[in-house]
N, C-alpha and C positions, 0 to 999 in steps of 0.2 A: 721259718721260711714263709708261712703264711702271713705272721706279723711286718716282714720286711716287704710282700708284694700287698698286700692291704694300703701300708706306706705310703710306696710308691704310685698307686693308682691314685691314693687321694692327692698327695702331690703333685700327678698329672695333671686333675681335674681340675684341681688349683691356679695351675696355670693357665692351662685352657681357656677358663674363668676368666681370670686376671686379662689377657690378652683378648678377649673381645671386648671386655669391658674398657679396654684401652684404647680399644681402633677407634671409637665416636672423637674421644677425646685428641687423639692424636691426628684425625682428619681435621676435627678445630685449628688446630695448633699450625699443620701445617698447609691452608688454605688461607689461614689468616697471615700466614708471610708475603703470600703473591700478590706485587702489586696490584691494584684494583684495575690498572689499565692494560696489563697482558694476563688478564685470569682467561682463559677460552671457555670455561661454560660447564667442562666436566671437571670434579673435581681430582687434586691433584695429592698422591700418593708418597711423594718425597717430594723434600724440601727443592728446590732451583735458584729461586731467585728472592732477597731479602726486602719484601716492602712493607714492615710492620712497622713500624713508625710512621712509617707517612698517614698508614693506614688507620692509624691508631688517631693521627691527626685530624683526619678526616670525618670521625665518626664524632671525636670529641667538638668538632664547632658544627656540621651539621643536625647534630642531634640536640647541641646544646648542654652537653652534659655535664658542666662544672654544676648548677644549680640543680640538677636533678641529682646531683650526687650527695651534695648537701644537703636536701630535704629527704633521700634515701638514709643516710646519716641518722639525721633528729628522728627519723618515725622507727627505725631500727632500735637504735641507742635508749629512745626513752618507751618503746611500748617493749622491749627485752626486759629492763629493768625495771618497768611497774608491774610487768608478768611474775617476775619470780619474787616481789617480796609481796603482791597478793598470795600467790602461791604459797611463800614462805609461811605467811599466815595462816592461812586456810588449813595448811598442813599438821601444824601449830594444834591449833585449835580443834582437830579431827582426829587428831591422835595425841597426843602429850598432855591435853587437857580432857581434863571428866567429863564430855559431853554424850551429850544421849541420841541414839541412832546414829552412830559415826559411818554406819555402812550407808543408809541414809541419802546422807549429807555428800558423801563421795560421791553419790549416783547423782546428785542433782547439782554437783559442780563438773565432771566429769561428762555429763551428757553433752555440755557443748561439743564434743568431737563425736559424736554415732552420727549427725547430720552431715553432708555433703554442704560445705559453703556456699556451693550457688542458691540453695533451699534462702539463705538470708540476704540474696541481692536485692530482690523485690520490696521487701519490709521496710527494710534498710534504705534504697532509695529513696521512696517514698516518704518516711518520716524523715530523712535528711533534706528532700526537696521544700518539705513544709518548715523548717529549721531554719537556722542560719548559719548548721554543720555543714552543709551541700559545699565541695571545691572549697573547704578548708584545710589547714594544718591539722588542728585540734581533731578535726570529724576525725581523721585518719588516724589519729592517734588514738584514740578511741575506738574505731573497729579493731586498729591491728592488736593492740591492747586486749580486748576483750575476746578475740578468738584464740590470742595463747595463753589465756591463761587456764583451759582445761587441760590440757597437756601438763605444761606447765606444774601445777597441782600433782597430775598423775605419777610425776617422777619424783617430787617431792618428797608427795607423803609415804611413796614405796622407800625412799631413801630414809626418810623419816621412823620406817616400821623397826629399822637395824639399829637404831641409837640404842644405847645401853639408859632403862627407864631410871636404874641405881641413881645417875647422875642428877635427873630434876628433881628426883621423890629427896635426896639429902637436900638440894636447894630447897625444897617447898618446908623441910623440916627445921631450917635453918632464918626460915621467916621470909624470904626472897618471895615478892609479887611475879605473879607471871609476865606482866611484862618485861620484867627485869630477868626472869629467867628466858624469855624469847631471846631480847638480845644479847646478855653474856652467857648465855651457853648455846642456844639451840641454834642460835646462827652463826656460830662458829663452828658449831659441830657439821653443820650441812653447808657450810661454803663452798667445798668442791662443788654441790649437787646445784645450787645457785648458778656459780660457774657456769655449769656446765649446761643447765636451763638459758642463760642467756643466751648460750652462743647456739644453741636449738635455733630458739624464735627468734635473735637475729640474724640469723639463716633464711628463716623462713620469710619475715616481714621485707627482708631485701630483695627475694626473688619475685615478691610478690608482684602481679602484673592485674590480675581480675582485680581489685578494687581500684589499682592506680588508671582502669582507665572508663570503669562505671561511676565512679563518687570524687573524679578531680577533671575536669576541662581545662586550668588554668596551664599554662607551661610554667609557669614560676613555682606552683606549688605542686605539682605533679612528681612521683619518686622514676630513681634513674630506670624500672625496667620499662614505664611508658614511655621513657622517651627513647628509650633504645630502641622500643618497638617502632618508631616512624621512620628508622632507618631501611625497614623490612615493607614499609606502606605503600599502598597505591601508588605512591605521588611521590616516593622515591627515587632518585637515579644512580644511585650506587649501589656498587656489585657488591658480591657475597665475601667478597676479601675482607672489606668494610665492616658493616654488620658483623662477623665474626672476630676480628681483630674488636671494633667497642663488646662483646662481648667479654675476651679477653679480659680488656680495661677495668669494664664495671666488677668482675668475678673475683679481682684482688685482693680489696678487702675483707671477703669473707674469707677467704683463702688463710690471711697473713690471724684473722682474728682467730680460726680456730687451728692453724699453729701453736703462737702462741697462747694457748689456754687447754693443749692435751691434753697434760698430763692433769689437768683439773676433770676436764671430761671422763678419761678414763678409772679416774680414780672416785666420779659419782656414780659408777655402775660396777665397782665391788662391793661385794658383800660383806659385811663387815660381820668379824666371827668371836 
């Protein structure tokens, strides 16, 4: 009896949970269906009237957003992917390889996340502004780059601690160089955790909005969450249907990428026994 009301409370709470954590979303959802020209100002509770499309339309030529999507895209896609096989490395070489001070070595790749990112806007501008990184491509690829990869790492090498060592010590005994043991075993053995590190940091480099609107002025090379923001600007004249529906828009492909790639995610955070 006790075990069956223990249950149900947590069960309760559960949903509890669940359901506030759904009103934000579902007030998005449903604010961005009403037209932008009968919104009245409070926001609305149930669905009425169907103007997501238009709205959807609106956001996307106002804002500009095919080429902001595109360079959200390239800075996503390529600092994700040079994250996790520095990472892969790092990992590599901190645990599967004989090095010395491996606790170390963690602490002073790892330390890039104890800071608060705004701590590197200042530095960062500043030697970008003396560069010829400032309102680039590359620049950005390069910051986003380099603040996932302590994370990055950190999932790695925990992923990395559960491999079975039986498996490289026969490769090392069998004459195999470690690079060769990097790529036919140990990156096949962590490809979920790879996986699953991508879709982390491009997550996170997509949402990203603080560098995209300190270290890029251009609107051509600017990523989509700065230009979504000008739909929210001083100098805007569209309502909140707008804004929330490109919202919507911009949110799908992170959406659809980590769909497809769950069962990777969730399969780099067991513990392998």
């Amino acid at each position: 009896m006790t075990m069956s009301l223990g249950r149900v409370l947590r069960n309760a709470t559960i949903a509890v949970l669940a359901v506030l954590w759904l009103i934000p979303t579902w007030l998005l959802v449903v604010n961005a269906l009403v037209p932008a020209g009968s919104y009245s100002g409070s926001p609305h509770w149930l669905p009425q009237e169907f103007g997501l499309f238009d709205n959807m339309s609106q956001a996307w030529e106002r804002a500009n957003l095919g080429p902001a999507l595109g360079n959200s895209l390239l800075y996503a896609v390529v600092s994700a992917a040079a994250a996790a096989v520095i990472a892969g490395f790092a990992a590599f070489a901190t645990i599967i390889m004989p090095v010395k001070r491996q606790a170390l070595w963690f602490w002073v790749i790892y330390s890039g996340t104890l800071l608060p990112l705004q701590v590197f806007l200042r530095p960062l501008f500043l030697s970008y502004a003396h560069t010829s990184l400032y309102d680039t491509q590359i620049g950005l690829v390069l910051i986003y780059t380099a603040i996932a990869v302590p994370f990055a790492f950190f999932v790695m090498r925990n992923y990395a601690l559960t491999l079975p060592r039986e498996v490289v010590e026969a490769a090392r005994m069998d004459g195999a160089t470690w690079w060769r043991v990097f790529w036919q075993i140990h990156v096949p053995l962590t490809r979920s955790a790879m996986i699953a590190v991508f879709v982390f940091q491009f997550v996170a480099v997509w949402n990203d909005l603080m560098f995209g609107i300190t270290m890029v002025t251009s609107r051509n090379i600017r990523p989509v969450m700065a230009a979504l923001a000008d739909l929210q600007g001083n100098y805007s004249n569209v309502g909140p249907p707008v804004v929330l529906a490109g919202a919507l828009l911009v949110s799908l492909p992170t959406l659809v990428l980590f769909f497809s790639a769950q069962r990777f995610f969730v399969s780099s955070l067991r513990i392998h026994r």
